[in-house]
N, C-alpha and C positions, 0 to 999 in steps of 0.2 A: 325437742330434739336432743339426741342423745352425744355427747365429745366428740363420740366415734363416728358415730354421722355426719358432723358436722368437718372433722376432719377428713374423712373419703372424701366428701364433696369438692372440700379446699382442691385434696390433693388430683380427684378429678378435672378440677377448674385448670389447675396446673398444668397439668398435661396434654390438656384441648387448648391453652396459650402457648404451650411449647410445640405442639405437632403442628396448629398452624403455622406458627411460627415459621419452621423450617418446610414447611408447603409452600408455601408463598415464598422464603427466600431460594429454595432450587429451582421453583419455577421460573422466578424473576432473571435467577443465573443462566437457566437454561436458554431464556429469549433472548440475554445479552449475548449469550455465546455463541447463539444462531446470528444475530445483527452482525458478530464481527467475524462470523465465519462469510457471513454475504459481502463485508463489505471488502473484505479480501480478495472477495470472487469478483468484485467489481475492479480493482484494482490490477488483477491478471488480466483482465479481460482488453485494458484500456493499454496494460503492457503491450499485450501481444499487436493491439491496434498500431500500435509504434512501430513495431518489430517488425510490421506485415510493409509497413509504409518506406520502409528503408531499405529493401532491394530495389524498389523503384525509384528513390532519391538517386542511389548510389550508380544505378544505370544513367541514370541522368544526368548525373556532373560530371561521370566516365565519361559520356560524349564528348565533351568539351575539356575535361582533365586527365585523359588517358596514362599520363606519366604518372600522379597523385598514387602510387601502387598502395605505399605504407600507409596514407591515408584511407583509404578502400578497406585494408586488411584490417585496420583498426577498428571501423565501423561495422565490420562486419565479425568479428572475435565479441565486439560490445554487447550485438545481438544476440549472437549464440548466447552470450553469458545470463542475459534478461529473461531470453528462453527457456530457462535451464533453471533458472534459481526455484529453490526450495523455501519458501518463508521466509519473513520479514531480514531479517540478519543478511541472507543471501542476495534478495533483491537489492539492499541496499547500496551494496559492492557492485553491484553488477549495474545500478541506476548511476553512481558514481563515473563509472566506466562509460555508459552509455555518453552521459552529459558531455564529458569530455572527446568523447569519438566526436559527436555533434556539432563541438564546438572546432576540432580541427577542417569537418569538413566544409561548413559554412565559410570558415579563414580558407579555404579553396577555392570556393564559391566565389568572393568577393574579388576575387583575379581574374573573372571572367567576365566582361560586361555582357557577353551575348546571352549568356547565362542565364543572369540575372534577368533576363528580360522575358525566358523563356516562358510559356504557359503554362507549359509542365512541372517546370522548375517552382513555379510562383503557387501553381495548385499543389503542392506537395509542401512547401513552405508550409501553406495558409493549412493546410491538413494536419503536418504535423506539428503548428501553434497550438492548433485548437484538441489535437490530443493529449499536448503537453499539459493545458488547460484541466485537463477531466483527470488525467493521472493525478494533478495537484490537488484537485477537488476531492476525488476518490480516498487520495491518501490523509485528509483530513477528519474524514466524516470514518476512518478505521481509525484513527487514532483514536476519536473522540468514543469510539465504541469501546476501544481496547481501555481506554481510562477507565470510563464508566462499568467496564465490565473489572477490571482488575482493581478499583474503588470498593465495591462490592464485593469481593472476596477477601479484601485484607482491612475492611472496618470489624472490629467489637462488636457483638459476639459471633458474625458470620465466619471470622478468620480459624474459629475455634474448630467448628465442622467441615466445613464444606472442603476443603483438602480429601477429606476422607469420602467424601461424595464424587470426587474423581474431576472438583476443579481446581486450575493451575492457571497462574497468571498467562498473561498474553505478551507476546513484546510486541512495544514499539516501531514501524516503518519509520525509520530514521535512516538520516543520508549520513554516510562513513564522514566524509568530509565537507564539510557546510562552506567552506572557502570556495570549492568548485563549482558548487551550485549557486553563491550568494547572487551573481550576476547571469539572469539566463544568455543561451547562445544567441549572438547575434545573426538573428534573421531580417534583419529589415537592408533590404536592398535599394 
């Protein structure tokens, strides 16, 4: 065999290692980016589950808390806001807001023993536990995607291309304030 031959070859080898290369690394991005495009969707999904659950709390402890105004309007500002939010940054502020609505109206809650005793009241509790549950869940399993996927864009040598292939980090669902959330709202009656 002839230099030159043997050089094409090389430089054939080369380029069949670098084209897979970047085949298999946009496809890989491409499937993280769908994972954390789903799990986002999972993550609205279990908002809005909240959001749907909180006109009927709020009619609920109206029965029995009808003066509570500012607390009503608060929970109900909280929701619009959750409704409303655009992407991780916004939900967060607006998850912020909710916690704390939730927490004022439960501290309304707990002044009312008939209340507390209600069906409704108790089935709406145990609803929105078990929502708060999935939201936290939910919000785990998109972090862990957004990692995984924003890992993979900014390791050596991927960080070099794939910018120009049209991918960008992801942020974080992170809560504004971790002080407000450290201790959930008290529902146990």
């Amino acid at each position: 065999m002839s230099g030159g031959l043997i050089a094409a070859l090389i430089a054939v080898g080369v380029l069949v290692v670098l084209v897979g290369y970047v085949w298999v690394t946009y496809n890989s991005l491409v499937t993280l980016r769908v994972r954390v495009d789903e799990a986002w969707s999972d993550i609205t999904v279990q908002l809005k589950r909240r959001a749907d659950l909180i006109p009927s709390l709020i009619e609920t402890v109206k029965g029995y808390a009808a003066h509570e105004k500012g607390v009503f309007e608060a929970v109900t500002a909280a929701r619009a806001e959750t409704i409303s939010a655009q992407g991780p940054a916004e939900a967060s502020v607006a998850e912020n807001h909710m916690q704390q609505a939730l927490k004022s109206i439960f501290a309304v809650a707990e002044a009312y023993p008939q209340l507390q005793a209600s069906q409704n009241f108790l089935q709406l509790q145990s609803e929105l536990v078990d929502t708060e549950n999935k939201i936290q869940a939910s919000r785990r399993f998109y972090n862990g995607g957004v990692r995984e996927y924003n890992t993979k864009i900014q390791i050596f040598p991927n960080t070099i291309f794939v910018r120009g292939m049209g991918f960008t980090e992801r942020e974080f669902f992170e809560v504004e304030d971790v002080a407000a959330i450290s201790e959930p709202p008290r529902i146990q009656f």
